[in-house]
C-alpha positions as CSV (number, residue, x, y, z in Angstrom):
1,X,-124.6,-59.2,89.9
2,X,-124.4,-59.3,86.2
3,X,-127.4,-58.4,83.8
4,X,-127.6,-62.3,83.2
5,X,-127.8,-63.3,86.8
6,X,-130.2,-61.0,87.9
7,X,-132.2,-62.4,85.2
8,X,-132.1,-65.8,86.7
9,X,-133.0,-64.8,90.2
10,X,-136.0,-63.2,88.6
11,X,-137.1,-66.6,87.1
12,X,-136.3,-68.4,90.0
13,X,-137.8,-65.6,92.9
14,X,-140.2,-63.4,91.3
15,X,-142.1,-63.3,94.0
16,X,-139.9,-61.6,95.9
17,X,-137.5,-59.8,93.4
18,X,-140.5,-58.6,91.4
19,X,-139.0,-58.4,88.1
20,X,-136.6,-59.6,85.6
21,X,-134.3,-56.8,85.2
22,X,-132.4,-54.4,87.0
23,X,-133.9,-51.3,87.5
24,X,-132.6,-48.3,85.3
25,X,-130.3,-45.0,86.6
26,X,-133.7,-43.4,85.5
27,X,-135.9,-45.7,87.9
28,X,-133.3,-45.4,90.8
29,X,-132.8,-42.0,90.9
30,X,-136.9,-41.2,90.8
31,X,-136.5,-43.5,93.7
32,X,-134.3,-41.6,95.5
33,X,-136.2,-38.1,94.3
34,X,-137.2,-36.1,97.9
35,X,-134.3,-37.4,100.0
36,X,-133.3,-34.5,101.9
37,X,-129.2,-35.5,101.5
38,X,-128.3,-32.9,103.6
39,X,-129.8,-33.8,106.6
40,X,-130.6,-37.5,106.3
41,X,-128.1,-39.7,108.4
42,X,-130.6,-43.2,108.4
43,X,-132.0,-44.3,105.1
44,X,-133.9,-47.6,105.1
45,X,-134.4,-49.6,101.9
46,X,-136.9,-51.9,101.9
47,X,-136.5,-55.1,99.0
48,X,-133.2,-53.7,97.9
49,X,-132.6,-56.7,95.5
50,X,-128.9,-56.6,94.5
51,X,-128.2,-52.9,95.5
52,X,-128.8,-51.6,92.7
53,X,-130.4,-48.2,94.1
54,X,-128.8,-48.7,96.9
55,X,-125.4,-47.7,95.2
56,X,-127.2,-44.8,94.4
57,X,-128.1,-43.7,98.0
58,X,-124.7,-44.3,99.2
59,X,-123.0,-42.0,96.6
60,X,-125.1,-39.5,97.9
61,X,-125.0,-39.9,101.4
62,X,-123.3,-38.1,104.3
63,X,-120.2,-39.6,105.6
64,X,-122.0,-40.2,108.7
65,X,-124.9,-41.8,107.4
66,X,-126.0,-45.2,107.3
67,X,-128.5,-47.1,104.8
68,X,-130.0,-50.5,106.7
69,X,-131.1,-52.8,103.4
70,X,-133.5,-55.0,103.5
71,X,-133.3,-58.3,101.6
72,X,-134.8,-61.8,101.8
73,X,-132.6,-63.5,98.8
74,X,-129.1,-64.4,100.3
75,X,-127.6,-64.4,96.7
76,X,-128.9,-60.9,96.9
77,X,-127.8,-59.8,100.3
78,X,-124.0,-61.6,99.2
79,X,-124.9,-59.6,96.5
80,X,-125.1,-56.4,98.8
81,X,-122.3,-57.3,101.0
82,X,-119.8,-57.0,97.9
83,X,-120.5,-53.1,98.2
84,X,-118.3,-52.9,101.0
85,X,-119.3,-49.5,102.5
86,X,-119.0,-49.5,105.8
87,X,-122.4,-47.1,106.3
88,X,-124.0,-50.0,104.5
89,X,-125.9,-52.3,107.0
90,X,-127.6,-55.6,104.9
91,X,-130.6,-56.7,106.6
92,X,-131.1,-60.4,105.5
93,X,-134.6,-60.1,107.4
94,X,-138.2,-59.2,106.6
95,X,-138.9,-55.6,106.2
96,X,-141.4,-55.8,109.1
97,X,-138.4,-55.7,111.1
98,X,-137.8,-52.1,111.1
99,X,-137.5,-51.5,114.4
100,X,-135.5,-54.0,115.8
101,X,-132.6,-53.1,112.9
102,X,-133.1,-49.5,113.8
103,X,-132.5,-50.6,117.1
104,X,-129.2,-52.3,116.2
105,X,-127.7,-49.3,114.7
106,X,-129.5,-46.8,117.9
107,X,-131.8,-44.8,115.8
108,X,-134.9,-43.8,116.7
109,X,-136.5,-43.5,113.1
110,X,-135.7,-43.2,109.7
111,X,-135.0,-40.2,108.2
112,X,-136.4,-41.8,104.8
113,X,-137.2,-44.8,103.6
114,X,-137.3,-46.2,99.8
115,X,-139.3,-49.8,98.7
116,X,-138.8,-51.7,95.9
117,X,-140.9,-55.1,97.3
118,X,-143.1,-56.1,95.1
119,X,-146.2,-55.9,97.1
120,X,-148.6,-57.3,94.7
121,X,-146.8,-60.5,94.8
122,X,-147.6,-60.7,99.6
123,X,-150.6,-61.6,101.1
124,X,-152.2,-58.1,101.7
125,X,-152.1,-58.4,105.1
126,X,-148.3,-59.2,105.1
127,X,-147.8,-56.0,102.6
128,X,-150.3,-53.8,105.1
129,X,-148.0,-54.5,108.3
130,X,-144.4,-53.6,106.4
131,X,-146.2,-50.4,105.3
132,X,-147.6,-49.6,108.8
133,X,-144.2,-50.4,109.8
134,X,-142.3,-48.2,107.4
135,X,-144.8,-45.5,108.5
136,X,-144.6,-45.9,112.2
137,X,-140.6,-45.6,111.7
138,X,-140.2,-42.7,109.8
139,X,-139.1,-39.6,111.0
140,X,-142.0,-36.5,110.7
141,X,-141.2,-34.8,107.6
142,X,-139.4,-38.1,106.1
143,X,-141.2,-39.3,102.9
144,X,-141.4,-43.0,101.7
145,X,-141.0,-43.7,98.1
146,X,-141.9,-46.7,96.5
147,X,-141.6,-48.6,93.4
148,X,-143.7,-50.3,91.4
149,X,-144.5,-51.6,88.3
150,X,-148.6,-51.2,88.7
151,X,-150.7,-49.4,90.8
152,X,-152.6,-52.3,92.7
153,X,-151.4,-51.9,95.7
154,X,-152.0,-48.1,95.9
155,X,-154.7,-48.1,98.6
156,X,-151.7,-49.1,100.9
157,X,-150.1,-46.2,101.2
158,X,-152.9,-43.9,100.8
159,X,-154.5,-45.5,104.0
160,X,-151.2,-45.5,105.9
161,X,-149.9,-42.1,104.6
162,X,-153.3,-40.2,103.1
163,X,-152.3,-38.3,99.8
164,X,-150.3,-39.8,97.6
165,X,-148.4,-38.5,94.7
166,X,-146.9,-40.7,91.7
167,X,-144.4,-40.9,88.7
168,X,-144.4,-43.0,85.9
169,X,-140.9,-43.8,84.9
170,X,-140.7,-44.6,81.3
171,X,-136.9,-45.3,81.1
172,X,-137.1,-48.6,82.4
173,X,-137.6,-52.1,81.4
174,X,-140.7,-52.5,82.0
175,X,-141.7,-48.9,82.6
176,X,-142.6,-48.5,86.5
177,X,-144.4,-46.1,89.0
178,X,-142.8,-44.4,91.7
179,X,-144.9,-43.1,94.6
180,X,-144.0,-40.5,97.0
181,X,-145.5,-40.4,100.4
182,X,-145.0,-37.7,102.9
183,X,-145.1,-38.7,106.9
């Protein structure tokens, strides 16, 4: 998706795409910081957007592997589809629907999971259940990294996960958090 069309999906979705712009190699990779490459075989993204760090898990990634991306835009998850790696699975779906996608590739849990949805913009009680979710279906020693562009929503993943740690990523447009939570 080009710089421009991002832009008007942002306009037209913000709720769910969270921002205007596409995040930065800086952003993406501080997203990806704590993946264990070596040993992870199921990534799930949650609010992957157009792929944008997902391209950047998958160049990473074991031959092996598979990354299950969730998306609720179809110009997005078209978007996605245009990747055309087969480890790639697009989940057009609500990220609340961990289990049953985990179930579709026979996984137990994820190794790790990475969130871009912009939680601020959900009913809490919608954003608690994806995190419980994302929680309940990662592996023991996985970590879940999110990211965000305030730190609202915090509480979240401190009552799902206890002790969170946090970046701020500065080269991006608009500057945004990362937080990293250990299962």
């Amino acid at each position: 998706m080009s710089t421009f069309s991002f832009l008007l999906e942002g306009i037209r979705n913000l709720r769910t795409t969270g921002t205007f712009t596409r995040s930065s190699t800086a952003l993406c990779e501080a997203a990806i910081d704590n993946i264990d490459f070596g040993t992870a075989r199921v990534i799930v993204e949650l609010g992957a957007g157009d792929g944008v760090i997902t391209e950047h898990i998958l160049k990473r990634l074991h031959p092996e592997g598979k990354v299950i991306a969730f998306e609720v835009s179809k110009d997005l998850c078209d978007d996605m589809r245009a990747i055309g790696d087969p480890r790639l699975v697009v989940a057009e779906d609500s990220a609340e629907n961990i289990r049953h996608w985990l179930d579709q590739i026979g996984a137990d849990k994820a190794d790790h999971i990475v969130s871009a949805i912009p939680f601020a913009a959900l009913p809490e009680n919608l954003g608690k259940a994806i995190v419980l979710a994302a929680k309940d279906n990662l592996q023991p020693g996985g970590c879940y990294n999110q990211v965000h562009y305030s730190l609202k929503t915090r509480a979240y993943y401190e009552e799902a996960f206890g002790k969170v740690e946090t970046r701020r990523v500065w080269a991006n447009l608009p500057p945004a958090w990362v937080l990293y939570c250990l299962r």
